[in-house]
C-alpha angles and dihedrals in degrees: 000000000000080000096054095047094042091056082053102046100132096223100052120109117263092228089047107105094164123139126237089231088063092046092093127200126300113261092226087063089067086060091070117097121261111274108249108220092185085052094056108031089068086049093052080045088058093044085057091056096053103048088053091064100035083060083057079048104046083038088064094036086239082128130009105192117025088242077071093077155058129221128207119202132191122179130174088200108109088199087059101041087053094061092037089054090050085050099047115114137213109276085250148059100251142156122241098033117235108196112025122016088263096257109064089056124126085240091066100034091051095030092229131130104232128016125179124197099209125192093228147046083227088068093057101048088041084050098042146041107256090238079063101057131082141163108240120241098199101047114018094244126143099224124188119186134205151145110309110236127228123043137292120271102235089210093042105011099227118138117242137169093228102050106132098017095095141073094322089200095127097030136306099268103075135106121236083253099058092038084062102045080054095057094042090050089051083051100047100038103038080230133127125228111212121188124210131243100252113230126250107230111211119243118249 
């Protein structure tokens, strides 16, 4: 099948046969750091862990999605704090990012909206219900789980304390981030983007 779409590209030469398994790979893709399996298999480890807990939480409708929620870790391993520190994300949702390059963040990895890395197991059951609250198997962390604050970001879904408190030009339910990609995308593309009057549905 790649074969197939890669002989009808519609900007390929005509003259060009070539086949996409002799294309290579782009020499800008070497300058990319080596990818760390240890890294991101703890990460993969957390991510475990709190799925585990976000199920206790869906089972009892305290979430739905698990961009519904917020996760708070707490680790004593030095090793593990230290990866969870490198991942961990602006509070909000910005653009540009501050503190990570807005991909490798725990939101993303856990798909999650908020995620806070405490110094102590008391944060998390002061944070937290106790039914909301585990001891990881896979990677040794004390979660705790709960609604995530703010409100959802009508473009990402993510929930975010300042949705709504920016620019306002495409609705009042967007995060500065994708009230940015909005603007980038009108800039780059000469195009407008237009938003619809929601509908009121009439109560039963």
């Amino acid at each position: 099948m790649a074969e197939d779409i890669w002989q009808n590209l519609p900007y390929k030469q005509e003259e060009d046969k070539s086949s996409v398994f002799e294309g290579g790979i782009p020499e800008d893709l070497f300058s990319y750091a080596e990818f760390d399996a240890d890294k991101w298999n703890l990460v993969r480890d957390v991510r475990t862990d709190v799925n585990q807990v976000l199920e206790i939480a869906r089972r009892d409708k305290l979430i739905g999605a698990s961009l519904d929620a917020a996760a708070y870790i707490y680790t004593s391993d030095d090793k593990i704090r230290k990866v969870l520190d490198e991942l961990d994300g602006d509070e909000s949702l910005i653009s540009p990012t501050v503190k990570t390059n807005g991909v490798d963040e725990l939101r993303t990895a856990l798909m999650i909206s908020q995620v806070y890395i405490v110094d102590d197991e008391e944060t998390v059951s002061s944070s937290c219900d106790a039914a909301y609250i585990a001891k990881g198997d896979e990677s040794g962390c004390t979660i705790g789980v709960k609604k995530a604050e703010g409100h959802k970001c009508g473009r990402c879904w993510f929930y975010d304390k300042q949705v709504g408190k920016h620019s306002g030009r495409y609705g009042e339910d967007l995060c500065q981030r994708c009230d940015d990609a909005i603007s980038s995308w009108e800039e780059q593309t000469g195009n407008k983007f237009t938003t619809t009057e929601k509908e009121e549905v009439p109560v039963a």
